[in-house]
MOPAC internal coordinates of N, CA, C and O (Angstrom, degrees):
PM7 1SCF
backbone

  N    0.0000 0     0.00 0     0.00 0    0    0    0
  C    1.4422 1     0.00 0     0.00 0    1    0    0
  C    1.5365 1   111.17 1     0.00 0    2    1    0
  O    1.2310 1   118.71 1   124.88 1    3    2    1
  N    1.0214 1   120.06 1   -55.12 1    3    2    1
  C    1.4607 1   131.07 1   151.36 1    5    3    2
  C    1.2389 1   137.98 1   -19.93 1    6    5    3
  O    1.2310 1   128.22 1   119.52 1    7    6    5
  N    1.3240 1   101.77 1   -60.48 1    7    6    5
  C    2.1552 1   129.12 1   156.57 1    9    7    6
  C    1.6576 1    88.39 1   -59.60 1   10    9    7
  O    1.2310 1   116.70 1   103.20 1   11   10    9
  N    1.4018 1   123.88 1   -76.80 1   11   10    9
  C    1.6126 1    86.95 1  -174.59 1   13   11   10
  C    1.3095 1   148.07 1   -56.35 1   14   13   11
  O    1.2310 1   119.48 1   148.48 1   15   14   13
  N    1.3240 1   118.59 1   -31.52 1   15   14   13
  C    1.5543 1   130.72 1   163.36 1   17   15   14
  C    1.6463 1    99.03 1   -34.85 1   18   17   15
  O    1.2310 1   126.23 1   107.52 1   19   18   17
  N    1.7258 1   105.63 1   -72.48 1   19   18   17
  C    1.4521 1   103.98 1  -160.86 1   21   19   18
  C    1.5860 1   106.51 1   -49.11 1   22   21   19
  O    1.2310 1   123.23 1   121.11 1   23   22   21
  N    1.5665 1   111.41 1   -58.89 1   23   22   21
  C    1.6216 1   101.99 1  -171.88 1   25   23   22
  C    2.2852 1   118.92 1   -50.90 1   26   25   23
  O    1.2310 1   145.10 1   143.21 1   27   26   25
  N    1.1796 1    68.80 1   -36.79 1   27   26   25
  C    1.5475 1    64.49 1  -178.74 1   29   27   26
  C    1.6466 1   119.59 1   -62.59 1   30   29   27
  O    1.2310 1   126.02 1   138.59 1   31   30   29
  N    1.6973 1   106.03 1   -41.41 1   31   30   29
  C    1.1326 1   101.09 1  -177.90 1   33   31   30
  C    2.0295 1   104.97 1   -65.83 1   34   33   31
  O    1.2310 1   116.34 1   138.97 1   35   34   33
  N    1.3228 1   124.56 1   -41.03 1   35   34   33
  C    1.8386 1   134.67 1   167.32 1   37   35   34
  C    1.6699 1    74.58 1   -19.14 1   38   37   35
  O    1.2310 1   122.72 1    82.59 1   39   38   37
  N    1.3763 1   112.40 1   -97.41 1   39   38   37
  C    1.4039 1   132.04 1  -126.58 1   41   39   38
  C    1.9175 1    88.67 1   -59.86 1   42   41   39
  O    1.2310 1   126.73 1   118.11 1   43   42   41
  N    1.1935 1   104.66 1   -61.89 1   43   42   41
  C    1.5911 1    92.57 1  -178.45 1   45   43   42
  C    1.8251 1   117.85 1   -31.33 1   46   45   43
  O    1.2310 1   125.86 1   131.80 1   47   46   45
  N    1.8217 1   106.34 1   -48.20 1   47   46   45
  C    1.0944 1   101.70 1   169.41 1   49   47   46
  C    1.3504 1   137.89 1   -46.29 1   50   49   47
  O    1.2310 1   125.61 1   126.42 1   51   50   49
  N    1.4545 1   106.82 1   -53.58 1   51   50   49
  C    1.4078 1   131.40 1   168.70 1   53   51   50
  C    1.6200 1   119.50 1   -38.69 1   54   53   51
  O    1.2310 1   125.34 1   120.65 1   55   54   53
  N    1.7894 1   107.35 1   -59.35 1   55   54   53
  C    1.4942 1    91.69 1   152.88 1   57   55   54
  C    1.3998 1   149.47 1   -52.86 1   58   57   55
  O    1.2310 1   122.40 1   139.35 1   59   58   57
  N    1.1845 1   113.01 1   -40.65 1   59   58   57
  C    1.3154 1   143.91 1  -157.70 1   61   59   58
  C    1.8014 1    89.01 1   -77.40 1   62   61   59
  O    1.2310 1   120.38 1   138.43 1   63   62   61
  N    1.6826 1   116.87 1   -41.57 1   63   62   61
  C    1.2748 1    97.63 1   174.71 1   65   63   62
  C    1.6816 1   113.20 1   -87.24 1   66   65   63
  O    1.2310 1   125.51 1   153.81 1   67   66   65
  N    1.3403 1   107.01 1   -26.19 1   67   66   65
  C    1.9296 1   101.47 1   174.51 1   69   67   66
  C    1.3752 1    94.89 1   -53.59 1   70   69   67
  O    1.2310 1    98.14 1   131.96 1   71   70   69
  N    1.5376 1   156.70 1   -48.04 1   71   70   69
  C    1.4374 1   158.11 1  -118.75 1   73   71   70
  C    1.5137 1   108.24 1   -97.32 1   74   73   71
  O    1.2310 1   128.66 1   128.67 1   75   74   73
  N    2.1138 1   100.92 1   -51.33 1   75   74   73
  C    2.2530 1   109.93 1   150.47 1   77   75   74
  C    1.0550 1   109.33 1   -65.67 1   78   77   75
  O    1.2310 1   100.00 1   162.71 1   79   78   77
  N    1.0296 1   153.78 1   -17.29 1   79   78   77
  C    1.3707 1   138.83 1  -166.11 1   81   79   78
  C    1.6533 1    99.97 1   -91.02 1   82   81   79
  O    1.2310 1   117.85 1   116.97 1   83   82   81
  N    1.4736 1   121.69 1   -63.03 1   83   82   81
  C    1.2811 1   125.85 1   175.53 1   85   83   82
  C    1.8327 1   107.19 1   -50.13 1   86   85   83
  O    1.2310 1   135.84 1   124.67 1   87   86   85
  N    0.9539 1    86.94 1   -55.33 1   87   86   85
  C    1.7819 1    89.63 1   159.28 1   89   87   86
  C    1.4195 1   121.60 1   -27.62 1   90   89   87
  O    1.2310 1   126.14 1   102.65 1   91   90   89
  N    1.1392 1   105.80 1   -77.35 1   91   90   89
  C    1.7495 1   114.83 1   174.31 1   93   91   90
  C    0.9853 1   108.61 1   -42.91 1   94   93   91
  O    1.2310 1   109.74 1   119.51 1   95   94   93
  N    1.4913 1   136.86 1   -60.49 1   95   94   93
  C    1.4849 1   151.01 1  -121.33 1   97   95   94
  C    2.1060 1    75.59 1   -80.09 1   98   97   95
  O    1.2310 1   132.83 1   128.56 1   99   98   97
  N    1.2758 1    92.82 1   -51.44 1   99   98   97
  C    1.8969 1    90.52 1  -155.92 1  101   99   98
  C    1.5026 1   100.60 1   -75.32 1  102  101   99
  O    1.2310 1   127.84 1   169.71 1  103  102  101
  N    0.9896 1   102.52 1   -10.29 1  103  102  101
  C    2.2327 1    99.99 1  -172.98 1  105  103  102
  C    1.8257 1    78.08 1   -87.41 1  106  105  103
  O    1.2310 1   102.99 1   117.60 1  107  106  105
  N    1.4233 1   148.82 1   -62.40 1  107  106  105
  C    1.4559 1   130.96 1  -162.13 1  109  107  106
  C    1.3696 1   108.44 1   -70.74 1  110  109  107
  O    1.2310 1   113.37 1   153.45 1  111  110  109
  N    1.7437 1   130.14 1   -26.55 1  111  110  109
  C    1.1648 1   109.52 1   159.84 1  113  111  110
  C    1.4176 1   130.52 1   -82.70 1  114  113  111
  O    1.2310 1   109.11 1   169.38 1  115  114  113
  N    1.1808 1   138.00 1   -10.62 1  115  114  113
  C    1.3578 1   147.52 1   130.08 1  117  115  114
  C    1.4937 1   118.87 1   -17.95 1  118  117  115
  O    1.2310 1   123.96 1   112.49 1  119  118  117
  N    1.2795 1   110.00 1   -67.51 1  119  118  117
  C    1.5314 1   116.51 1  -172.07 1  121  119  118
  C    1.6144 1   107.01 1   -79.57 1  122  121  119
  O    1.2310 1   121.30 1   153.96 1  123  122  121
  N    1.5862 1   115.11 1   -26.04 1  123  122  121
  C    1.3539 1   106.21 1   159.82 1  125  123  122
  C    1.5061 1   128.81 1   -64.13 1  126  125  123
  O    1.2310 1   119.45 1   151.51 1  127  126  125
  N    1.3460 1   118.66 1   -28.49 1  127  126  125
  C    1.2207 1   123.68 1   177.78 1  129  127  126
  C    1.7676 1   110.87 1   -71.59 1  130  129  127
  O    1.2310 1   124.86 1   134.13 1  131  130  129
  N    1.4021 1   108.27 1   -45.87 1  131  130  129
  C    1.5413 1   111.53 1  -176.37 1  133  131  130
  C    1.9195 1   104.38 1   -67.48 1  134  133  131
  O    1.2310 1   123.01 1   134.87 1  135  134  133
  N    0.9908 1   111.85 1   -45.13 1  135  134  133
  C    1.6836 1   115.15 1   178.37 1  137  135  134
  C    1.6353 1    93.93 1   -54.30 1  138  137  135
  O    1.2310 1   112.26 1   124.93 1  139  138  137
  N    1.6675 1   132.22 1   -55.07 1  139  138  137
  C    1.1501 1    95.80 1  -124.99 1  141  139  138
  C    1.7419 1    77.97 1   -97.88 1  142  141  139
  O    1.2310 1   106.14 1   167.21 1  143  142  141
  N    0.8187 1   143.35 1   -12.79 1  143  142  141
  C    1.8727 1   142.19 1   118.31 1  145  143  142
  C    1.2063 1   129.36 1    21.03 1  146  145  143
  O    1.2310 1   132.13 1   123.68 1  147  146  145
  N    1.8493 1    94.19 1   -56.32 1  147  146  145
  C    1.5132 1   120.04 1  -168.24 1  149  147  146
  C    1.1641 1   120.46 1   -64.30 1  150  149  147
  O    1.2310 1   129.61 1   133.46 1  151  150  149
  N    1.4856 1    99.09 1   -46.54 1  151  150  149
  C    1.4182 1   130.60 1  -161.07 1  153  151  150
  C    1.3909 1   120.65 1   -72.57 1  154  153  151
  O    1.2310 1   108.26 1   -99.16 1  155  154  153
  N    1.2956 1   139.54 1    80.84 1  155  154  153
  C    1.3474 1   154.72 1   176.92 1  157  155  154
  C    1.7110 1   104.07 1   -51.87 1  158  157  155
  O    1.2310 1   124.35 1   -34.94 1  159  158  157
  N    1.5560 1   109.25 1   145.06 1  159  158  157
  C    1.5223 1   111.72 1   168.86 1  161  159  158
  C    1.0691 1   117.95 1  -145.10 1  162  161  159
  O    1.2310 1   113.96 1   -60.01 1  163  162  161
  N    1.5925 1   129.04 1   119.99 1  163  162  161
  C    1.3945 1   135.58 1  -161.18 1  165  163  162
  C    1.3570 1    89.46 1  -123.82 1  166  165  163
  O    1.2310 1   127.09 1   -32.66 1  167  166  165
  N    1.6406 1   103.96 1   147.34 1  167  166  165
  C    1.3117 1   132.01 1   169.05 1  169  167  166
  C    1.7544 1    93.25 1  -118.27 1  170  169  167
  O    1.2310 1   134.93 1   -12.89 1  171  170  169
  N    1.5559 1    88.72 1   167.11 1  171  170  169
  C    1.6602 1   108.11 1  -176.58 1  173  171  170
  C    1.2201 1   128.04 1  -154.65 1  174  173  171
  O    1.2310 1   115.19 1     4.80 1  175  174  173
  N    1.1881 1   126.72 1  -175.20 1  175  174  173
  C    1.6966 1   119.40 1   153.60 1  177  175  174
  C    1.4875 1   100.41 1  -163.33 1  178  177  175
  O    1.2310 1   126.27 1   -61.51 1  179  178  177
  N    1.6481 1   105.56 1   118.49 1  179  178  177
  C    1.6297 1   106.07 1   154.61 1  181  179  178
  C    1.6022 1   134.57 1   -86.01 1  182  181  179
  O    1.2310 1   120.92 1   -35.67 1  183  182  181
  N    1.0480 1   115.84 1   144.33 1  183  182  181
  C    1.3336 1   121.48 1  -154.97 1  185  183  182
  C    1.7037 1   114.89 1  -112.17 1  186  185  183
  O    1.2310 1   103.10 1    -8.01 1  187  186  185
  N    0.8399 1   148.64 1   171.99 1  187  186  185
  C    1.5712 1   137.05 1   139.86 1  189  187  186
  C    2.0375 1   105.86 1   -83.82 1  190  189  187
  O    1.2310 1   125.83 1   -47.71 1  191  190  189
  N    1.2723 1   106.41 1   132.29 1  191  190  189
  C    1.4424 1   102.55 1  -174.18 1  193  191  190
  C    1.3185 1   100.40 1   -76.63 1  194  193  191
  O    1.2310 1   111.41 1   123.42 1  195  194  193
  N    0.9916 1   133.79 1   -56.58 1  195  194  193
  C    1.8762 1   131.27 1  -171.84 1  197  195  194
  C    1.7432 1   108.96 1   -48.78 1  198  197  195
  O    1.2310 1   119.84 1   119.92 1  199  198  197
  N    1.3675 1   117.91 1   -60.08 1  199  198  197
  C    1.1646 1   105.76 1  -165.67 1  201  199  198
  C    1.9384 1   107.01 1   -97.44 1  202  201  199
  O    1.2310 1   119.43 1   161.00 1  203  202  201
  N    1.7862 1   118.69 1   -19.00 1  203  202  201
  C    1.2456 1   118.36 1  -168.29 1  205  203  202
  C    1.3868 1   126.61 1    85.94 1  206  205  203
  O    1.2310 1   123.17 1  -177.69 1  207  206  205
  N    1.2202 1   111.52 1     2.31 1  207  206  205
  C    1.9308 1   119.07 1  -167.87 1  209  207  206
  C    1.7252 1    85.98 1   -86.92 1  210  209  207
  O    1.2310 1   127.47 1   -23.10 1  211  210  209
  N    1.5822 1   103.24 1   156.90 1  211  210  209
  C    1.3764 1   110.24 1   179.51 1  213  211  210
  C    1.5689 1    99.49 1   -66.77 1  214  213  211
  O    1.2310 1   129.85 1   -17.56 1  215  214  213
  N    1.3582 1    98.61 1   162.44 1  215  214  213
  C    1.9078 1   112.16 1   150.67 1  217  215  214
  C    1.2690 1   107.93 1   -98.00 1  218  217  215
  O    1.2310 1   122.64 1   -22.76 1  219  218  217
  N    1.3897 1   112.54 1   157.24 1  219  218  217
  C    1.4874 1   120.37 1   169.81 1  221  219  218
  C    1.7361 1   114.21 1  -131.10 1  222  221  219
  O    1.2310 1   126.52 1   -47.81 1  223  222  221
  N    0.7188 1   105.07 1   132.19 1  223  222  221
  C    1.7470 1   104.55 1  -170.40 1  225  223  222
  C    1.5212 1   141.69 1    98.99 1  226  225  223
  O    1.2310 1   128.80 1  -172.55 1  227  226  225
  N    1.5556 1   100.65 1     7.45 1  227  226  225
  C    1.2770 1   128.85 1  -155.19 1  229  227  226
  C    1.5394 1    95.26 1   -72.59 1  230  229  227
  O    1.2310 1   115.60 1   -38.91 1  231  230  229
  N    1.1645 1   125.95 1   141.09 1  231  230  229
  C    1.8284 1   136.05 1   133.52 1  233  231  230
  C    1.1623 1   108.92 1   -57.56 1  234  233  231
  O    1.2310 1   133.26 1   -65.05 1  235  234  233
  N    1.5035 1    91.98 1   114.95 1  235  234  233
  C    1.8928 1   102.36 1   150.61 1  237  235  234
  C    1.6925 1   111.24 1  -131.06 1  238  237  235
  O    1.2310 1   126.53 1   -71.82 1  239  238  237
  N    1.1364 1   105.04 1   108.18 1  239  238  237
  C    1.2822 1   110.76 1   176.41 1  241  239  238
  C    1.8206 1   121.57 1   -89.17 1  242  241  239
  O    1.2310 1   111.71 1   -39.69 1  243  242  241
  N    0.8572 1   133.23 1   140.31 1  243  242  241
  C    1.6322 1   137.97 1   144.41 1  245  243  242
  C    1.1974 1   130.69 1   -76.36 1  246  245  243
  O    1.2310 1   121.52 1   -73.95 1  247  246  245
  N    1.5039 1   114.69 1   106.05 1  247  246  245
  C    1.6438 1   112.02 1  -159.03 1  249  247  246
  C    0.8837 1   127.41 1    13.34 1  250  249  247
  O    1.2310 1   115.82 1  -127.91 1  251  250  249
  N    1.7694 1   125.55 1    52.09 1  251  250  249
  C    1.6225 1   141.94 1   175.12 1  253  251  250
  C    1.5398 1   100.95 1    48.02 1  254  253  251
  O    1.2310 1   120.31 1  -163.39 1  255  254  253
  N    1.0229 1   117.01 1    16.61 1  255  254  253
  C    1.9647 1   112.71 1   150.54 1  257  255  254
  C    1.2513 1   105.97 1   -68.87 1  258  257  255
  O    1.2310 1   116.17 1   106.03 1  259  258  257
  N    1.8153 1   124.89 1   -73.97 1  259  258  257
  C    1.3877 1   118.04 1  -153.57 1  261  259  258
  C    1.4999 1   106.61 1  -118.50 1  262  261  259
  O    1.2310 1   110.35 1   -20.04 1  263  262  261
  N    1.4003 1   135.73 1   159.96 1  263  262  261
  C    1.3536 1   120.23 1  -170.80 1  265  263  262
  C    1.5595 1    85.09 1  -153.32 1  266  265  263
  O    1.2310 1   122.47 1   -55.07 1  267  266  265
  N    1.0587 1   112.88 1   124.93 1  267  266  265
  C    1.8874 1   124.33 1   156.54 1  269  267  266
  C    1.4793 1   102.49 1  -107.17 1  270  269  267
  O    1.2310 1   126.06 1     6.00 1  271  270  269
  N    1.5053 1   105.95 1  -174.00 1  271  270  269
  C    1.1110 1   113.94 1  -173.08 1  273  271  270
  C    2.0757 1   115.19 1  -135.80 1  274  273  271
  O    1.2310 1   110.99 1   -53.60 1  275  274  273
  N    1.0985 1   134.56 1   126.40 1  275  274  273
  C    1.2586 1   129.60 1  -162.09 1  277  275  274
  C    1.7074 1    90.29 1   -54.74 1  278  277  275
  O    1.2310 1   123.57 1   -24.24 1  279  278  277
  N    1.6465 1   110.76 1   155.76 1  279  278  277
  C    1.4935 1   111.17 1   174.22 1  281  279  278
  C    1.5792 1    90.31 1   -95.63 1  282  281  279
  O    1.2310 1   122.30 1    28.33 1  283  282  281
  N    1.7456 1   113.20 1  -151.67 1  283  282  281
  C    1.2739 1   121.26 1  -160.90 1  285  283  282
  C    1.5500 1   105.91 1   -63.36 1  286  285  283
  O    1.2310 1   127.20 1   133.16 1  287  286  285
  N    1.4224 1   103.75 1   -46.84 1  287  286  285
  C    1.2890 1   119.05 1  -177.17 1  289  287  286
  C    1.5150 1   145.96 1   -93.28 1  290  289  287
  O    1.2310 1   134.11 1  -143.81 1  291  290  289
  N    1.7652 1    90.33 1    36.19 1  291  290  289
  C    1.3051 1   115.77 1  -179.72 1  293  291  290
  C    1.7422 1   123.37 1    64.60 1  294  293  291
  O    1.2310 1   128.62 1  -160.82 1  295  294  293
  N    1.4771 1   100.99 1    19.18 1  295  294  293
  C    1.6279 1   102.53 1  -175.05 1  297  295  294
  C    1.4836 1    90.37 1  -112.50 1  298  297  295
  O    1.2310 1   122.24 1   -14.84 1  299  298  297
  N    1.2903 1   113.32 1   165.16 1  299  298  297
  C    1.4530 1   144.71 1  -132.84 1  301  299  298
  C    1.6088 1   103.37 1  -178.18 1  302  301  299
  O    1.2310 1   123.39 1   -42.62 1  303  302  301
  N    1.3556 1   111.11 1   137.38 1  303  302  301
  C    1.7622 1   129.84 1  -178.67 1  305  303  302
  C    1.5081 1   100.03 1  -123.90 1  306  305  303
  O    1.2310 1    97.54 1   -30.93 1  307  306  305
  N    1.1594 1   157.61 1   149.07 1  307  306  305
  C    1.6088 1   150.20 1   153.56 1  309  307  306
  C    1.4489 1    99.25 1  -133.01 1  310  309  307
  O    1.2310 1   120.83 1   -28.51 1  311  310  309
  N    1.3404 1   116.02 1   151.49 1  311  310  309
  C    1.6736 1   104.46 1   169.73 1  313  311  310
  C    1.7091 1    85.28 1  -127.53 1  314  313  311
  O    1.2310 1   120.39 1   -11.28 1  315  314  313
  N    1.4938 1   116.86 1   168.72 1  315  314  313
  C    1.5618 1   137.97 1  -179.33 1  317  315  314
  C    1.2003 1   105.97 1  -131.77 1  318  317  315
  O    1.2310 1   128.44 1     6.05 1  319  318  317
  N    0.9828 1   101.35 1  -173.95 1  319  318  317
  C    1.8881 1   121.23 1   172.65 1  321  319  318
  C    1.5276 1   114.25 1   175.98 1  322  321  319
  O    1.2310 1   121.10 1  -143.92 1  323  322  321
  N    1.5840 1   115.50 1    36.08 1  323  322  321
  C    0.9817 1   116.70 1   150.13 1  325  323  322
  C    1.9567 1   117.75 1  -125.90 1  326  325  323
  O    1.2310 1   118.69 1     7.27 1  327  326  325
  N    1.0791 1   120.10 1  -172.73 1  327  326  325
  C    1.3359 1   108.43 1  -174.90 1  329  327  326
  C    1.2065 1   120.01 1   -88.03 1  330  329  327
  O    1.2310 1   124.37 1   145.86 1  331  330  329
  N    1.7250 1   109.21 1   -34.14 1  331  330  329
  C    1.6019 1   102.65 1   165.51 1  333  331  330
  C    2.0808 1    97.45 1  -114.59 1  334  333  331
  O    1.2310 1   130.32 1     4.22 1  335  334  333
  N    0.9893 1    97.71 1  -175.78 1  335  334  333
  C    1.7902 1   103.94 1  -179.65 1  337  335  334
  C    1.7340 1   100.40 1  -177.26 1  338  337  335
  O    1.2310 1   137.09 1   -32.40 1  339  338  337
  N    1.4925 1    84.51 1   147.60 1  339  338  337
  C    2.1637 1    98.06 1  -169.20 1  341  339  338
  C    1.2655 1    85.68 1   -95.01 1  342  341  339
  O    1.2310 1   114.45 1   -60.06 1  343  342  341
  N    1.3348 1   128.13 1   119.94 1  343  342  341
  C    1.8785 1   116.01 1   150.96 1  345  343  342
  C    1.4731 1   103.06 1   -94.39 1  346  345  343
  O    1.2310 1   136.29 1   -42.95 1  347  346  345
  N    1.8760 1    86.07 1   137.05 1  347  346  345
  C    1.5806 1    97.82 1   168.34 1  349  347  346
  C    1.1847 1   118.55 1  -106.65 1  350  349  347
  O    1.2310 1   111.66 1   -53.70 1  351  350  349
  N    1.5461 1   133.33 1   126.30 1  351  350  349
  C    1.0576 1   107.78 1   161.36 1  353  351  350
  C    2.1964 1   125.98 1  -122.77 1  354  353  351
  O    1.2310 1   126.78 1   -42.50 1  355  354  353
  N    1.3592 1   104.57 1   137.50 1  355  354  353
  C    0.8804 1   102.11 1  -163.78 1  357  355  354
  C    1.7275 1   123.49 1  -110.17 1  358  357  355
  O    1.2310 1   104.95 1   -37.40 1  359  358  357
  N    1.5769 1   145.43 1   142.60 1  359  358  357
  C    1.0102 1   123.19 1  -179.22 1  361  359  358
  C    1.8915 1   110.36 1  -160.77 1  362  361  359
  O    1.2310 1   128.14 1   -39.82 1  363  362  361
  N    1.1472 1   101.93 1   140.18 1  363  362  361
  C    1.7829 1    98.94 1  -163.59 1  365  363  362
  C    1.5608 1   107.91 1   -54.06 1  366  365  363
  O    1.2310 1   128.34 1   -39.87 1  367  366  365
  N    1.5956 1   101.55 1   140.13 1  367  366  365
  C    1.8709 1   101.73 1   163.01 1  369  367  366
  C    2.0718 1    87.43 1    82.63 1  370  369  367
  O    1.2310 1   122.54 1  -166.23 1  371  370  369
  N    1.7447 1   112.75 1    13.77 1  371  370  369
  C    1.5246 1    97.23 1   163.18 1  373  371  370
  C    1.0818 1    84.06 1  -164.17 1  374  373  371
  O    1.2310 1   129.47 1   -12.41 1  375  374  373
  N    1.7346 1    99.36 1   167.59 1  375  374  373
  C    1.0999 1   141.58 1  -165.46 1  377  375  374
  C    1.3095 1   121.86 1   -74.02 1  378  377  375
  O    1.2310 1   113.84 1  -105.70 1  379  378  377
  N    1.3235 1   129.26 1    74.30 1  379  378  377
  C    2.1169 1   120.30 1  -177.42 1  381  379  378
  C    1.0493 1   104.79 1    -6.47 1  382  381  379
  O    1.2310 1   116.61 1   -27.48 1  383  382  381
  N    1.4573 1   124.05 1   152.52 1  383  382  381
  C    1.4755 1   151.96 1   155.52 1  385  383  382
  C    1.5390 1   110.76 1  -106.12 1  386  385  383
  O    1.2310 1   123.14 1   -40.81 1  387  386  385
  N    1.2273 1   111.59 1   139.19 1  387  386  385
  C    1.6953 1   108.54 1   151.59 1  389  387  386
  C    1.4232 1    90.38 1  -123.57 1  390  389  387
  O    1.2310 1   132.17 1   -15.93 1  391  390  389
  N    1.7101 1    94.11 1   164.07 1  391  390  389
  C    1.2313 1   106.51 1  -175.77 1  393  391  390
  C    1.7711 1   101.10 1  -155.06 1  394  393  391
  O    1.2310 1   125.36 1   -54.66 1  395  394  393
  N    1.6482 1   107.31 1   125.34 1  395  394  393
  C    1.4183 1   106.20 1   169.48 1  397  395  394
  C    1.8005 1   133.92 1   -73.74 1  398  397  395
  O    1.2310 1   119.32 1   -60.70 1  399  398  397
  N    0.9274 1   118.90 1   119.30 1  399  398  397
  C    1.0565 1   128.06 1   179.32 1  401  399  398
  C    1.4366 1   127.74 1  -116.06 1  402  401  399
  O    1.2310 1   111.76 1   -33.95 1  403  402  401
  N    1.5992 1   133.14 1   146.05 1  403  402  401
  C    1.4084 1   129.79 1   170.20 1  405  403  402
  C    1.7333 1    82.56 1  -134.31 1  406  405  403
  O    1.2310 1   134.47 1    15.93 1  407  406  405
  N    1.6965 1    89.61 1  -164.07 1  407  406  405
  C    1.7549 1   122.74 1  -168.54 1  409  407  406
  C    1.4121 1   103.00 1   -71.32 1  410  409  407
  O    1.2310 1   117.83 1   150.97 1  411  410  409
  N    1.7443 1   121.74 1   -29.03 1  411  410  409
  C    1.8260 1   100.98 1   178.78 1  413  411  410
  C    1.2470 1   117.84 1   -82.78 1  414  413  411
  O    1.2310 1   129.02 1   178.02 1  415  414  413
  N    1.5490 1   100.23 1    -1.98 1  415  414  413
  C    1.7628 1   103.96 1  -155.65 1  417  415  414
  C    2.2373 1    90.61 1   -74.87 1  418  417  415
  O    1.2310 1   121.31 1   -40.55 1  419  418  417
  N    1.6465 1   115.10 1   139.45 1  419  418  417
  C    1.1547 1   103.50 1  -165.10 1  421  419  418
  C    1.7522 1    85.40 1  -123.73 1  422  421  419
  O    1.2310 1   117.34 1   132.78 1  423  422  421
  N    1.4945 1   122.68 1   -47.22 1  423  422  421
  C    1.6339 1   126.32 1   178.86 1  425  423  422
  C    1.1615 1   117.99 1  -124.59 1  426  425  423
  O    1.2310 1   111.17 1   -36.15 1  427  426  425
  N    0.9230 1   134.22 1   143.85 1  427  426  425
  C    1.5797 1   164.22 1   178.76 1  429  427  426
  C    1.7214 1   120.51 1  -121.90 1  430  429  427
  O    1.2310 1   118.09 1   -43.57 1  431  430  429
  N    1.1541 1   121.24 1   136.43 1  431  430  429
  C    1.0052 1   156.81 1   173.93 1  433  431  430
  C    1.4931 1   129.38 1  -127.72 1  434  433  431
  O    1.2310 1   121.02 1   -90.80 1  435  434  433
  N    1.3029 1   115.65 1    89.20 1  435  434  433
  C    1.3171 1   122.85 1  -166.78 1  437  435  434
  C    1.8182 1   108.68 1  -120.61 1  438  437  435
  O    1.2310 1   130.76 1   -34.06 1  439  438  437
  N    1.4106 1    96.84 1   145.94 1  439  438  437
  C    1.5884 1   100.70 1  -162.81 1  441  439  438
  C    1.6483 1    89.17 1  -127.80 1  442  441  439
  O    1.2310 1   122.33 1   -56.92 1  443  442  441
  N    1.3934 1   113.15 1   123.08 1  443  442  441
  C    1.2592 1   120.51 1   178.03 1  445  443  442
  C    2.0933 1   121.50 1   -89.37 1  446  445  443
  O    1.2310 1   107.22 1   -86.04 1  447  446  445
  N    0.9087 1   141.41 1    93.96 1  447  446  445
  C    1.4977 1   123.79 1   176.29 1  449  447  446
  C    1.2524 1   121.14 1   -61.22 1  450  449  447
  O    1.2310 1   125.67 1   -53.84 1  451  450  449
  N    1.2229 1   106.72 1   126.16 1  451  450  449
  C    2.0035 1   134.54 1   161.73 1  453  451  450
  C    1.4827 1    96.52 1   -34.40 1  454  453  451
  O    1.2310 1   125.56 1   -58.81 1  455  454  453
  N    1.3316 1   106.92 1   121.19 1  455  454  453
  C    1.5405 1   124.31 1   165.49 1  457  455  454
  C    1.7174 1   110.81 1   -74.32 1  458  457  455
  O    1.2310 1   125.51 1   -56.37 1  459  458  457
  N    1.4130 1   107.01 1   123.63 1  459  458  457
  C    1.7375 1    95.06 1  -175.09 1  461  459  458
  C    1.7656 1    91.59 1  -116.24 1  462  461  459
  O    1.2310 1   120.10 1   180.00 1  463  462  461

């Protein structure tokens, strides 16, 4: 009588932990689906405005959270995760940019002016 109590209460346990576990499993794929949702991704290209030749090396930051850097040919990737976001972009011998952005915005084209 005894041996049964204990097993029964095991097995009750046993479910009861398969039941949180399956639990969990769907609350981390849940929150993976809404994050990866969240997450906006803009491409770009900075330019020089006077003459139009790419920049290369430029700062572009997202409200000083994330910062890449333009490659040779003035293109740029940023990802967000809020609904709107300021991009800055910054580069020696010119003038900062801000630039408004939300979640539809997909390309950008930004032209920086020569500091005289």
């Amino acid at each position: 009588m005894v041996m049964k109590k204990i097993l029964s209460i095991l097995m009750v346990s046993i479910v009861a932990l398969n039941v949180i576990a399956a639990n969990e499993d769907d609350k981390k794929e849940s929150t993976k689906t809404v994050t990866s949702s969240m997450v906006s991704t803009i491409k770009g290209k900075v330019v020089d405005k006077l003459t139009g030749e790419s920049l290369a090396g430029v700062t572009v930051k997202v409200d000083e959270s994330t910062v890449v850097y333009t490659d040779f040919e003035g293109n740029f990737t940023i990802n967000f995760n809020q609904p709107k976001a300021k991009i800055c972009v910054s580069l020696i011998s010119y003038a900062p940019a801000e630039v408004e952005v939300n979640r539809n915005s997909k390309e950008l084209k930004i032209e920086l002016n020569t500091v005289e």
